[in-house]
DSSP file (Angstrom, degrees, kcal/mol; ACC not computed):
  #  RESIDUE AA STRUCTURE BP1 BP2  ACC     N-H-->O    O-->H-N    N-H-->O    O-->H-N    TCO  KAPPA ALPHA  PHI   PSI    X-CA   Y-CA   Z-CA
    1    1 A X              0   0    0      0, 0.0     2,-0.6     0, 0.0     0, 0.0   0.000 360.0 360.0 360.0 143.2   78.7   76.3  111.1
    2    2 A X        -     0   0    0      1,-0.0     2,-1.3     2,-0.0     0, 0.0  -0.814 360.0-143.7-125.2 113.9   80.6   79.0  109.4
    3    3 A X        +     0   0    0     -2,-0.6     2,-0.3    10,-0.0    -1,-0.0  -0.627  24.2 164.8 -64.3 101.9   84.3   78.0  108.1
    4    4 A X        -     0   0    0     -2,-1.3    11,-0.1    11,-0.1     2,-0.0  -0.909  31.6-103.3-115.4-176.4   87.4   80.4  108.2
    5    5 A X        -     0   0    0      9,-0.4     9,-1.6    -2,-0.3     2,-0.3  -0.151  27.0 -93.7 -92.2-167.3   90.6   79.8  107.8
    6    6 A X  B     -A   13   0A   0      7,-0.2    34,-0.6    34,-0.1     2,-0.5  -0.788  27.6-125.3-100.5 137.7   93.7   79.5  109.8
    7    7 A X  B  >  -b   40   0B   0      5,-4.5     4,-4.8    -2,-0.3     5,-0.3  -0.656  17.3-145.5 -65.7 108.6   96.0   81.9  110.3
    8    8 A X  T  4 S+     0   0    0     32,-1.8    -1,-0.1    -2,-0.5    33,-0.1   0.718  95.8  35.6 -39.8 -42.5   99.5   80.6  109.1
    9    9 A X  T  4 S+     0   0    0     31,-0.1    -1,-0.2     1,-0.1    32,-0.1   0.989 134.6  18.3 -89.7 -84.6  101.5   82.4  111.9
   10   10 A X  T  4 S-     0   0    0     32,-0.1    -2,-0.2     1,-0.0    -1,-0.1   0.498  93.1-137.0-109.0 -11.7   99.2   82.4  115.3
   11   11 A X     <  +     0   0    0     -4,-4.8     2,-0.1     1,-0.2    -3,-0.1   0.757  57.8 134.2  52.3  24.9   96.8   79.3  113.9
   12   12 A X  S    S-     0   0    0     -5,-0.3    -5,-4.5     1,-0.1    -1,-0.2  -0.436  72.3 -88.9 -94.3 176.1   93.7   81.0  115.1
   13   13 A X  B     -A    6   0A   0     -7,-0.2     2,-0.4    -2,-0.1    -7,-0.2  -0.666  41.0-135.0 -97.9 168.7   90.8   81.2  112.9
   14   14 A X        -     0   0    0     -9,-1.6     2,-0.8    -2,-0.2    -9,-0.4  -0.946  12.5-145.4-133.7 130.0   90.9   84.6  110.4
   15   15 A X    >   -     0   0    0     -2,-0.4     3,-3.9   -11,-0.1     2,-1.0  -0.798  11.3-136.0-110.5 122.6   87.4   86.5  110.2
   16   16 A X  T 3  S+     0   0    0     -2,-0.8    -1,-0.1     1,-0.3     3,-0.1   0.115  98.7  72.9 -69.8  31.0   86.9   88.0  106.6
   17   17 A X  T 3  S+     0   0    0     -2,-1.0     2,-0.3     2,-0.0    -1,-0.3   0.415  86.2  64.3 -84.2 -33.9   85.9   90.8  108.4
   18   18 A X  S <  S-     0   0    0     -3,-3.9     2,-0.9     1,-0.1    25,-0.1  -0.761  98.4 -87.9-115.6 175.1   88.8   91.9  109.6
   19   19 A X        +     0   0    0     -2,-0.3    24,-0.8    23,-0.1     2,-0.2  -0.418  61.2 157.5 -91.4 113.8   91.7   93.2  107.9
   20   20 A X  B     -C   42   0C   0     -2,-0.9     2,-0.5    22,-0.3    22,-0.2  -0.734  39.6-113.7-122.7 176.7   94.0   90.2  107.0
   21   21 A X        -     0   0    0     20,-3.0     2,-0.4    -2,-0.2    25,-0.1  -0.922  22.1-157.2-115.0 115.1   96.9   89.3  104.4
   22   22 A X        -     0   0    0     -2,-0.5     2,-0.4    18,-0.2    18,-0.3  -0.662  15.4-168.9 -75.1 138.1   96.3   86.7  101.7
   23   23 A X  E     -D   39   0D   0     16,-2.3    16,-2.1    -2,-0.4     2,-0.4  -0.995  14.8-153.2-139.5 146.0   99.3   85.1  100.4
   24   24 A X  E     -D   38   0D   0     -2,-0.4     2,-0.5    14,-0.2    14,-0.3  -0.961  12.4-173.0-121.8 111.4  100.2   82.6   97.3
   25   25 A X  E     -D   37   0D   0     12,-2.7    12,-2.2    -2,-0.4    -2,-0.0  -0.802   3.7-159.5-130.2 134.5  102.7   80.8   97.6
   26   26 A X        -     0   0    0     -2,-0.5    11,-0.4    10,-0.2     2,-0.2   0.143   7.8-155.8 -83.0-153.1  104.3   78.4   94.3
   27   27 A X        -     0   0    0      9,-0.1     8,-1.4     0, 0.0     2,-0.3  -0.307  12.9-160.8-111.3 108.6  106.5   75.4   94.5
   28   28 A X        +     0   0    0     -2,-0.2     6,-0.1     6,-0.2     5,-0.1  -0.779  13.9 175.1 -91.0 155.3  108.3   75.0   91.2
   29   29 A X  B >   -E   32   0E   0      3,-0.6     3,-1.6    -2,-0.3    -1,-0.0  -0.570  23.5-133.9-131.4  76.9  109.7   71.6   90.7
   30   30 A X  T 3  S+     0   0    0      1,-0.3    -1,-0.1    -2,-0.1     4,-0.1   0.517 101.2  20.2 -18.8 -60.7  111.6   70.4   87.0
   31   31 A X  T 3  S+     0   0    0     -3,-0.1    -1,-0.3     2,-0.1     2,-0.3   0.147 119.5  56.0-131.6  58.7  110.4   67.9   86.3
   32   32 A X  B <  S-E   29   0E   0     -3,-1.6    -3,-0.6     1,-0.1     3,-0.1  -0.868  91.7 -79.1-162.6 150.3  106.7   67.4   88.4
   33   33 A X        -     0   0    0     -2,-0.3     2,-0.4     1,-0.2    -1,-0.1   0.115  52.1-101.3 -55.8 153.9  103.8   69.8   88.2
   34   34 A X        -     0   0    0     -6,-0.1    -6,-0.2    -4,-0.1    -1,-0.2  -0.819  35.4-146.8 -82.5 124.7  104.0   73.0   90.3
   35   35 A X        -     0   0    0     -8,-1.4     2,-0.3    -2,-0.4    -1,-0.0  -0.469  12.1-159.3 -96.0 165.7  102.0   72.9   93.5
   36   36 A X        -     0   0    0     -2,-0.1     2,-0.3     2,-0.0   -10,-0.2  -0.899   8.7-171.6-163.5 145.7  100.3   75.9   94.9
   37   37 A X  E     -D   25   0D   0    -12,-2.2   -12,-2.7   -11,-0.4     2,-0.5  -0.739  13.3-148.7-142.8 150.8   99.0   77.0   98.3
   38   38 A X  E     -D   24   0D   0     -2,-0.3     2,-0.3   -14,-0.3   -14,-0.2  -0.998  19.0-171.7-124.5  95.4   97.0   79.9   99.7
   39   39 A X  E     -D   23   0D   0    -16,-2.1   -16,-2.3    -2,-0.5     2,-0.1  -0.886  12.5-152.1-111.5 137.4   97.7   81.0  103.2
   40   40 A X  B     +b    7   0B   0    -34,-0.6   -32,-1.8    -2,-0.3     2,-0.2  -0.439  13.4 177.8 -88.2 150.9   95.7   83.6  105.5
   41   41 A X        -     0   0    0    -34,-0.2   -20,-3.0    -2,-0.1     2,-0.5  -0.733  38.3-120.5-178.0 131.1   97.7   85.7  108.5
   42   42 A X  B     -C   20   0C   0     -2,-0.2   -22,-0.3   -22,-0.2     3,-0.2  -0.503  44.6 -88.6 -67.6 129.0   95.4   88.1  110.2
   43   43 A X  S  > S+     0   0    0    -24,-0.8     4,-2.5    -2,-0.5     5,-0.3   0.672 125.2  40.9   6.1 -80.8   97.1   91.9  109.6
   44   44 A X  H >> S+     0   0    0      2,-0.2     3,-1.4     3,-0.1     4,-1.3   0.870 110.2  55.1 -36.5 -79.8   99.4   91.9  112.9
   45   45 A X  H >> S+     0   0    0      1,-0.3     3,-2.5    -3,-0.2     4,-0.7   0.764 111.3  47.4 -59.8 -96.5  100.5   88.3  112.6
   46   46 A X  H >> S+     0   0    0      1,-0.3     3,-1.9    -4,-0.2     4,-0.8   0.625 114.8  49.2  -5.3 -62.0  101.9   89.2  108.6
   47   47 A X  H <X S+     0   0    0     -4,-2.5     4,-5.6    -3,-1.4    -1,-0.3   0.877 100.4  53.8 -73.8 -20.2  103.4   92.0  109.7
   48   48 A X  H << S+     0   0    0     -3,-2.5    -2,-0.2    -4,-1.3    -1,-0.2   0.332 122.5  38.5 -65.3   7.5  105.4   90.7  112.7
   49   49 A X  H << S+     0   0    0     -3,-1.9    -1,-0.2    -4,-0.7    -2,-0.2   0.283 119.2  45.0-139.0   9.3  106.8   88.0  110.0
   50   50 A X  H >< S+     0   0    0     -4,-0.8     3,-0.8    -3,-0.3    -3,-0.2   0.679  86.6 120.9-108.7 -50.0  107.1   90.6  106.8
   51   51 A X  T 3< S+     0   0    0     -4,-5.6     2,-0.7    -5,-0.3     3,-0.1   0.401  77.9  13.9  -3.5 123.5  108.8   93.4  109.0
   52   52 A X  T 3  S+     0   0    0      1,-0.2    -1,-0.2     0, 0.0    -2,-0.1  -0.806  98.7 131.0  82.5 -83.0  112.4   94.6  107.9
   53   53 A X    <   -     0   0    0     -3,-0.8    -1,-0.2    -2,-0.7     2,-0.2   0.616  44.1-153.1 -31.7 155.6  111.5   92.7  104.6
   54   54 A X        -     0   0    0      1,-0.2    -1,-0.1    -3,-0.1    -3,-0.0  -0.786  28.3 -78.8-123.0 158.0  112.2   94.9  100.8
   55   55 A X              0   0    0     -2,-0.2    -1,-0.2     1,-0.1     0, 0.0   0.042 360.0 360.0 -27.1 149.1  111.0   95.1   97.4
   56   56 A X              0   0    0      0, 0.0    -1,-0.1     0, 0.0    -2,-0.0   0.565 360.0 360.0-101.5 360.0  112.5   92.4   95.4
């Protein structure tokens, strides 16, 4: 059986075949280690939640 992941946004599974958005995402903390997480969101889904965002 062949794993993909989840799509953060719609929770469906995300086929590395098609064109999806990878994202890395940090959690700084003072004074405990920084965690850090890797989330999928299939092409649509990313933009219906990036839309309107800008450059920082």
């Amino acid at each position: 059986m062949t794993y993909y992941p989840t799509c953060a946004v719609c929770r469906m599974e995300v086929d590395p075949s098609e064109d999806y958005v990878s994202v890395e995402s940090e959690y700084r903390f003072t004074a405990d280690r920084n965690d850090v997480d890797d989330y999928y969101l299939h092409w649509r889904c990313a933009m219906s939640v990036f839309d309107g965002w800008s450059e920082p």
